[in-house]
N, C-alpha and C positions, 0 to 999 in steps of 0.2 A: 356593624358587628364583625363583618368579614374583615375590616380592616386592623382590630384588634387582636385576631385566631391568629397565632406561626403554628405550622409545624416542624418539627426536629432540625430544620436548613437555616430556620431562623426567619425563613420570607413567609409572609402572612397568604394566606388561603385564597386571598385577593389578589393577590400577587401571581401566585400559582393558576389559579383561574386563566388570568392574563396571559401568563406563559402560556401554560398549553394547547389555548386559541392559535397564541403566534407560532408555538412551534408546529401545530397542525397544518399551516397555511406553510411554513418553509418545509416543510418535509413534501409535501404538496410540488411547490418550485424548484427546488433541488431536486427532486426524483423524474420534474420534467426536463430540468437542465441534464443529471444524468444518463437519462434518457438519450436525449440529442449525441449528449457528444460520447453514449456507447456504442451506439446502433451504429454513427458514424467510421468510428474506430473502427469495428468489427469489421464494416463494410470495403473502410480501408485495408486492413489484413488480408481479406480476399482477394482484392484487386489485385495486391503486390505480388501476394503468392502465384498470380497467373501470370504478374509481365513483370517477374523479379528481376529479370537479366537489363532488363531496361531503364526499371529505374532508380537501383543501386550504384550506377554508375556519379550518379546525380547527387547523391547523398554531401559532400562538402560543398555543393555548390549552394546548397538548398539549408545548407548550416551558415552560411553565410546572410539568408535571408532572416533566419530567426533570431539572428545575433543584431541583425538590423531593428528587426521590430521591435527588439527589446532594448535595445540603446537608446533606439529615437521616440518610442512611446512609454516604455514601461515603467521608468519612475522605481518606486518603493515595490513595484510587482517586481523588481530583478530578484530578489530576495524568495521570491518564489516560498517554502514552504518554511524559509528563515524567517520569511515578517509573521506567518503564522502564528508559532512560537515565540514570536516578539510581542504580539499583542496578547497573547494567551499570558505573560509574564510582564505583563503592564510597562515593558520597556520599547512599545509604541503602540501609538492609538487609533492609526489611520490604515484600512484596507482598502484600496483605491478597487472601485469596477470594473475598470477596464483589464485588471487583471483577467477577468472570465475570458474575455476573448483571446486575451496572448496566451495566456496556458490552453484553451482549448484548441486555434488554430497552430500552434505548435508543435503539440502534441501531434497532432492529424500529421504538422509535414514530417516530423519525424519518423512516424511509422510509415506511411507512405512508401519514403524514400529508404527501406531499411531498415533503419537503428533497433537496434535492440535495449528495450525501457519499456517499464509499466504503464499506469493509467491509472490507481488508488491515488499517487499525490496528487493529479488534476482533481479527480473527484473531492478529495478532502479541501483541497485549498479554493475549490467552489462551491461547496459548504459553508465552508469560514466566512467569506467574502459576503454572500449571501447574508446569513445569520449578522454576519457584523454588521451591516446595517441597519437590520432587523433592532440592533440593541440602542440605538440613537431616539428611540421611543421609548424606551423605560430607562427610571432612573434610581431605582433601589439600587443597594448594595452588591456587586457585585456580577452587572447586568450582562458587563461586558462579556464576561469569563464565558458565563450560564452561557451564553447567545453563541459564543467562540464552541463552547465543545458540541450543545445541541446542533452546529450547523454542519463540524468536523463528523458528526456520528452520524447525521442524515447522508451526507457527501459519500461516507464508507459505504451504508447501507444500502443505498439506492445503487450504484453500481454493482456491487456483490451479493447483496440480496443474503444478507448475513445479519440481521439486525442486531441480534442480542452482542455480536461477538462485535459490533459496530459503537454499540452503548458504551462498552468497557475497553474498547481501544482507543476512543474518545477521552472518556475519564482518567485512563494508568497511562496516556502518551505523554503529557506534558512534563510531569517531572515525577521522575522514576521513584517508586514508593511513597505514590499519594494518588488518591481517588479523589475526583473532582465529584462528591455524590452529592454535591448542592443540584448540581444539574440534571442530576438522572432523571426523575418527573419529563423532562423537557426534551433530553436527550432522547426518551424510551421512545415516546410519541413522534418523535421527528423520524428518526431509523425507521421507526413501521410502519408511518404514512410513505416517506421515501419507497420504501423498499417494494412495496403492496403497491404504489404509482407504478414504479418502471417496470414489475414484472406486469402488470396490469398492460400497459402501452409495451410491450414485447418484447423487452429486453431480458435477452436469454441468461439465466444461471446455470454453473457451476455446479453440480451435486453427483455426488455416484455411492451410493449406499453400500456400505460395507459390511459383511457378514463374515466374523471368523468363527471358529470352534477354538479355542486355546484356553488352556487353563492357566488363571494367572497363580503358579509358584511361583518360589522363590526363587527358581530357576529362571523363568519366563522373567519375574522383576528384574532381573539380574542383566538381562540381555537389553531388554528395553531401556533401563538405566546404560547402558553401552553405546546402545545409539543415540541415547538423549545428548551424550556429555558429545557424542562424534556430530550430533546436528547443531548444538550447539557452537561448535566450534568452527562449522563451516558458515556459519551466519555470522557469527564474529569476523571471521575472512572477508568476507563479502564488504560487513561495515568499516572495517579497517584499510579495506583496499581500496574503496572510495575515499574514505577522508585523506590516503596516503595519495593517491593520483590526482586528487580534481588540486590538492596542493603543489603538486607536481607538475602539472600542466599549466596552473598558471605560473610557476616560476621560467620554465622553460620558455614557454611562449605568451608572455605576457599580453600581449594582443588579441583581444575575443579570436577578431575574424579570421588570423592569420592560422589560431589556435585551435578553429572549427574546423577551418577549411584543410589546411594539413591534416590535421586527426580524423577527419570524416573520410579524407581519400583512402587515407591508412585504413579506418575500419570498413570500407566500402570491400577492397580489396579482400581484407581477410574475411570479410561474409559471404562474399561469392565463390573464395576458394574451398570454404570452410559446408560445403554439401550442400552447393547455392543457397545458401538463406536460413537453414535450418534454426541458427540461432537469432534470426532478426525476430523485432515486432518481442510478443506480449510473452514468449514462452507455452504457449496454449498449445501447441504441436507436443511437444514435452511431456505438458501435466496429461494429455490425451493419450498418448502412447505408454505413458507410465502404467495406468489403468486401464486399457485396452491390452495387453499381453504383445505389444509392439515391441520392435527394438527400440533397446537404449541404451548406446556404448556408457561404457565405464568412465569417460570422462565429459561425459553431455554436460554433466553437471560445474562443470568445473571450466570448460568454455566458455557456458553462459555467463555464469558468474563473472568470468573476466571480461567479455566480452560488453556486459550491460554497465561497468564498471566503466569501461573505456567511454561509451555511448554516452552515459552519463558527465564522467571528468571534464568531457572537452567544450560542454555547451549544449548539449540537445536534450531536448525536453521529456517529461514524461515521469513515473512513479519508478518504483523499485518490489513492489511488494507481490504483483504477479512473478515478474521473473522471480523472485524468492522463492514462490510456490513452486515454481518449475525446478527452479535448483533442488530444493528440498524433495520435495518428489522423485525424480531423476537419479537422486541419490539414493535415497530410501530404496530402490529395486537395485540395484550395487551393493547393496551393505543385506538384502535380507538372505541373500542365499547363506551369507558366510557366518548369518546367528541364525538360521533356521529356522526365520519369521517368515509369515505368510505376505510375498509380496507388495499386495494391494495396502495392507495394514501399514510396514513399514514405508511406504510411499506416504499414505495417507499421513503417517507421523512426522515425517519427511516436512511434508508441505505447512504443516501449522507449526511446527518447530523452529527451523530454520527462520522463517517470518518471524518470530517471536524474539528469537535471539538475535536478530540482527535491530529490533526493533524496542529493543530493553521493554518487552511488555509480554505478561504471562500470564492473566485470564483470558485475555481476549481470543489468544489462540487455542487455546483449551474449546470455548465455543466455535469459533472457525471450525474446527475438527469435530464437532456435534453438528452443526446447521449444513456441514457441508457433508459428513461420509456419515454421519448417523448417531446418535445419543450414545445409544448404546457399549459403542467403543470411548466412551469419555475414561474408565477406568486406565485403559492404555494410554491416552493420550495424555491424562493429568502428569502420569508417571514420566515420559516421554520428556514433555515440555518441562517439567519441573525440574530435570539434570542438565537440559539443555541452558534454561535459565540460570543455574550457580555457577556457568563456565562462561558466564558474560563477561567481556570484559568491561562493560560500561561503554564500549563504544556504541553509539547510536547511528544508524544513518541520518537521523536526526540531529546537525549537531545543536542545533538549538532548544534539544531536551537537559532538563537539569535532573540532579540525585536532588532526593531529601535527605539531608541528614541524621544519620541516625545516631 
């Protein structure tokens, strides 16, 4: 009987069934995987921050190592969160395993030793990995995909502890104005097993609840639309100065190691001179200070971004989507005094903004700014994010995200 019922996706009830078992069990593995390698992370952050002067020095030498591991083991993994993208768009079929370990021990030396880079593409691209294997056991229509984006939205959720907004950066990442909601069923369930795991085994979240009094006139619309179009445009920067340097880097120095290893001394240098460290590692010092009433020079935001731009170009591992947070945040307490928004607010808008624009993707961060600073502010954040989205230029840090045609 079950096998003659679809609903609305087109996949039969039986089908569905099926999924939901399996995505419960990878949401389950992914949130233990994310687990390991946040706690680790984290742990490494600390360390640095105590014996930074010691082991920033070490940074190209230790760029040299991960340029090894990846020449000589990684295969289809070099492509890192390109083969993602590749299979998601059925222009390749195979996610090798061993990717989990190069991305996750790489990641660890990067930050370790320095660099300034995220942690959301390791999680997503072991998500992916995961799931994609997971899809080698069913063989309806469309298995792949389903398996690809439920594995990408457990990988977001279980390290950020963001589910909903995890489901729908999953679904709008792959190609810019279209939902993958064949997979939402499978998606949902993976995100919130994920997410309930690793905060379950101890993995700290992100949250600071935010309470304004402001009433939204046309006045207040009017301001918030101001910085929508200005955060938007600094995430357009961000993705633009990436695809313009890692181009750039390899022309100049066509050689990984040579490419690491010079670039890393270079940025080793400027992070020790640069208020020993401030800008290395996850940007978490940043988003902390941003929402603590700490300092935050005027152009914190604007180092980073160059700074994680450079870390990234030359070879070293790691996401982009925290330091985004940080940049966006950073900035948003810069830009509130001078529209006479409530600082915490415009940070908060800051942080899901910027991520969004650089990331050609606009629900997802609308909920980031709900699961993270509180519901309630969703009325700001839609307005916010929705100016910041029309000033995209389509660049993605993604570049293996495609437009739909419209």
């Amino acid at each position: 009987m079950l096998k003659s019922l679809k609903d609305s996706s087109g996949l039969t009830y039986l089908n569905l069934l099926k999924l939901s078992m399996a995505s419960l069990v990878l949401g389950l593995l992914v949130g233990l995987v994310d687990t390991i390698f946040g706690r680790v992370l984290l742990a490494i952050g600390d360390f640095r921050g105590h014996h930074f002067s010691y082991l920033i020095p070490f940074l190209g030498l230790v760029g040299l190592l991960i340029v090894y591991l990846y020449q000589t083991f990684g295969g289809e993994s070099r492509k890192g969160m390109g083969l993602i993208f590749e299979v998601g768009h059925a222009e390749s079929e195979d996610i090798p395993l061993r990717l989990i370990p190069l991305v996750i021990v790489t990641t660890w030396l990067t930050h370790l030793f320095g660099g300034s880079a995220g942690r959301e593409g390791v999680a997503v691209q072991l998500g992916a990995t995961i799931s994609h294997y997971f899809s080698r056991f069913f063989t309806f229509e469309n298995s792949s995909r389903i398996f690809l984006v439920t594995g990408m939205a457990a990988g977001f959720a279980g390290l950020f502890q963001t589910p909903i907004a995890a489901v729908f950066f999953a679904m709008e990442v792959l190609v810019l104005g279209q939902l993958n909601l064949v997979a939402l069923l499978p998606a949902t369930i993976a995100a919130f097993t994920a997410s309930i795991t690793t905060h379950t085994l101890g993995l700290e979240k992100f949250g600071h609840l935010i309470e304004v009094d402001i009433s939204l006139t046309p006045f207040t619309f009017a301001k918030l639309a101001i910085i929508g179009l200005l955060f938007g445009l600094a995430g357009n920067l961000f993705a633009i100065s990436l695809a313009y340097t890692k181009q750039k880097a390899v022309q100049l120095l066509p050689n990984g190691y040579r490419r690491i290893l010079l670039g890393g001394v270079v940025l080793s240098l400027i992070l020790f001179l640069l208020y020993h460290g401030r800008y290395s590692g996850l940007g978490t010092n940043l988003i902390d200070a941003s929402f603590n009433s700490q300092t935050i020079y005027s152009y914190d935001w604007l180092l980073k971004l160059a700074l994680t731009v450079l870390t990234l170009a030359i070879g070293f591992q790691g996401g982009e989507v925290t330091p985004l947070f940080s940049i966006g945040a950073s900035l948003g307490i810069v830009l509130a005094p001078l529209f006479g928004l409530p600082p915490e607010l415009a940070a908060a808008a800051g942080y899901l903004s910027v991520f969004g624009s650089a990331t050609n993707t606009l629900v997802a961060p609308i909920f980031i700014g709900g699961e993270v600073f509180g519901f309630a502010n969703t009325p700001y954040f839609f307005i916010v994010m929705t100016f910041a989205f029309i000033v995209n230029s389509r660049v993605s840090i993604y570049a293996g995200q495609k437009s739909l045609s419209l």
